[in-house]
MARNU-845786 format. One line per 4 residues: number of its first residue (from 1); their letters; for each residue x, y, z of C-alpha. Coordinates in steps of 0.5 Angstrom, whole numbers, padded with zeros to 4 digits. Layout:
<pts>
NUM> A> X,Y,Z | ...
</pts>
This chain:
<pts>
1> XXXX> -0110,0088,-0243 | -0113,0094,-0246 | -0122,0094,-0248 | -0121,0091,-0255
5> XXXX> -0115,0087,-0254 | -0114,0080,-0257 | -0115,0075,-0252 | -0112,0069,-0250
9> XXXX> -0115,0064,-0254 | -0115,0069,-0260 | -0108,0071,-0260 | -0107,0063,-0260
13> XXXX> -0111,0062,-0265 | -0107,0068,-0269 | -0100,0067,-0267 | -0099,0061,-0271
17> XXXX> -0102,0064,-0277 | -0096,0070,-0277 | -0091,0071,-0281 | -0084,0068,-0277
21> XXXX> -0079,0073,-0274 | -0075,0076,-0278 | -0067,0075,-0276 | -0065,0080,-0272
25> XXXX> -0057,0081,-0267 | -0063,0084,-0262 | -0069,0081,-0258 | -0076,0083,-0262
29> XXXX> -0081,0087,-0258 | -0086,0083,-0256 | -0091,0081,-0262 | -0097,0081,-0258
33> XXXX> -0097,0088,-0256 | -0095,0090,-0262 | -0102,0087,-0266 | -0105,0089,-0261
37> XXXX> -0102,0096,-0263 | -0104,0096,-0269 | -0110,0093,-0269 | -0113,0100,-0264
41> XXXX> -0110,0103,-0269 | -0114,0100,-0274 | -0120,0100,-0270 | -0120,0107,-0268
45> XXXX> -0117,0111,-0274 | -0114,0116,-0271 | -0106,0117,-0274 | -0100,0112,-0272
49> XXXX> -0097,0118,-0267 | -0103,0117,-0263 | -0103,0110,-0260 | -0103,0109,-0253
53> XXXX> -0095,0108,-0250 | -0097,0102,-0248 | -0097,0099,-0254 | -0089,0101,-0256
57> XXXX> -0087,0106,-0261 | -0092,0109,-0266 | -0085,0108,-0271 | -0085,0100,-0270
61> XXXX> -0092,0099,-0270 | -0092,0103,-0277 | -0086,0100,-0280 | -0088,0093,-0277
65> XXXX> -0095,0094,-0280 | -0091,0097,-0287 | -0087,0091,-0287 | -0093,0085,-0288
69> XXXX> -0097,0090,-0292 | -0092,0092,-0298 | -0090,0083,-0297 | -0096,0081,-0297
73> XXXX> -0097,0079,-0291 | -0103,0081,-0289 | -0107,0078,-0294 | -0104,0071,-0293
77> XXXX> -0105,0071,-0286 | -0113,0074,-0287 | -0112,0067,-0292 | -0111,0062,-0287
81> XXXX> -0115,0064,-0282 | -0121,0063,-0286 | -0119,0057,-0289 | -0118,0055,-0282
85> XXXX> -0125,0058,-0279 | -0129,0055,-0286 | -0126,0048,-0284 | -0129,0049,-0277
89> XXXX> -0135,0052,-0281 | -0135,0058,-0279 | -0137,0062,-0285 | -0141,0062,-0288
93> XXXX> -0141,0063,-0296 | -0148,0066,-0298 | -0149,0072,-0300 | -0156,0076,-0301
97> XXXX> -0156,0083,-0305 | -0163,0086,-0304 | -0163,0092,-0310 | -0168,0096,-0306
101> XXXX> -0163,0099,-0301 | -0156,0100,-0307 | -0156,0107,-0306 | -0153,0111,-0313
105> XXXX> -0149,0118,-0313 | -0154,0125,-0313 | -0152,0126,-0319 | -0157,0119,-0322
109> XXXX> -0163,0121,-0320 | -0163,0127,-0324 | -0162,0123,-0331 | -0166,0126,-0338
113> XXXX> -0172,0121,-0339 | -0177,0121,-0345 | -0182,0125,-0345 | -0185,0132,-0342
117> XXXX> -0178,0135,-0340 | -0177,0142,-0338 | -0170,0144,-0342 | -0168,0152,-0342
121> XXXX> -0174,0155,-0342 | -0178,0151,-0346 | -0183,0144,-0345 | -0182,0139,-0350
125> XXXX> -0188,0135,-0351 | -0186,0127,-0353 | -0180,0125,-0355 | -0177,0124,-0362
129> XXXX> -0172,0122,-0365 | -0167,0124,-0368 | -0166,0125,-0375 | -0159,0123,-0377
133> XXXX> -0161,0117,-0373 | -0167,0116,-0377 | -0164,0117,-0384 | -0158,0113,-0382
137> XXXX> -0163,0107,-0380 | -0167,0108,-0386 | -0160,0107,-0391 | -0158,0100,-0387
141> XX> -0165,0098,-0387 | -0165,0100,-0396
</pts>
C-alpha cells in the first residue's frame, strides 16, 4: 500500500457505497487499485499520464473515472457516504461565515466613492448630483 492509499477499514466502508461492475466477457481489474489510482491522481493534481504503474493504465483509470463522472456516479456515491457518516453523526451541518476574512477581486478596492476625488487632473470637491436625475425627480414628485 502506497503513502495516501485507502485502508482497509476505509475501502470497506467504500466499496459497499460503489456503483456495481459493469458486465463484461473479461474479469475487471482490480477496484481498489484502480480508486486508489484515481484518488493519487486527485490528491496530487498531476496529469492522468503520470500515475504511478502500480496503479494500472492511466487510460483505464481516466475512463473508469470519465465513466461515473458523466453518469452521475461520483455524485451518488459522495451522497451515500454522507448519509451514512450524518446517521453515525459525523458531521456536522453549522456553517459560520466570518466576513472579515472574504477577500474581493483587485479591481473592488478601487471603486468612485462621494467625495473629494482625483479624477483626470482636477479635485472635485463634494458630491453633486446629477442634474437629469434631479429634474427627473422633480417631474415625478410634481
Amino acid at each position: 500500500m502506497a503513502r495516501g492509499d485507502l485502508t482497509d477499514e476505509q475501502w470497506v466502508r467504500l466499496e459497499a457505497v460503489l456503483p456495481p461492475l459493469p458486465v463484461m466477457e473479461r474479469r475487471p481489474r482490480d477496484r481498489r487499485q484502480v480508486f486508489d489510482g484515481i484518488w493519487w491522481r486527485a490528491r496530487t493534481g498531476s496529469p492522468w499520464r503520470d500515475v504511478p504503474k502500480h496503479y494500472g493504465p492511466w487510460e483505464t483509470l481516466y475512463s473508469v473515472f470519465r465513466r461515473w463522472q458523466i453518469d452521475g456516479s461520483w455524485a451518488r456515491v459522495l451522497e451515500k457516504l454522507q448519509v451514512k457518516a450524518d446517521a453515525a453523526g459525523h458531521i456536522e451541518w453549522e456553517v459560520s461565515v466570518d466576513s472579515t476574512v472574504c477577500r474581493l477581486h483587485q479591481h473592488a478596492a478601487g471603486a468612485r466613492k462621494r467625495g473629494t476625488t482625483l479624477r483626470a487632473g482636477r479635485v472635485r470637491t463634494a458630491w453633486r448630483p446629477s442634474r437629469t436625475t434631479t429634474r427627473s425627480a422633480a417631474r415625478a414628485a410634481a
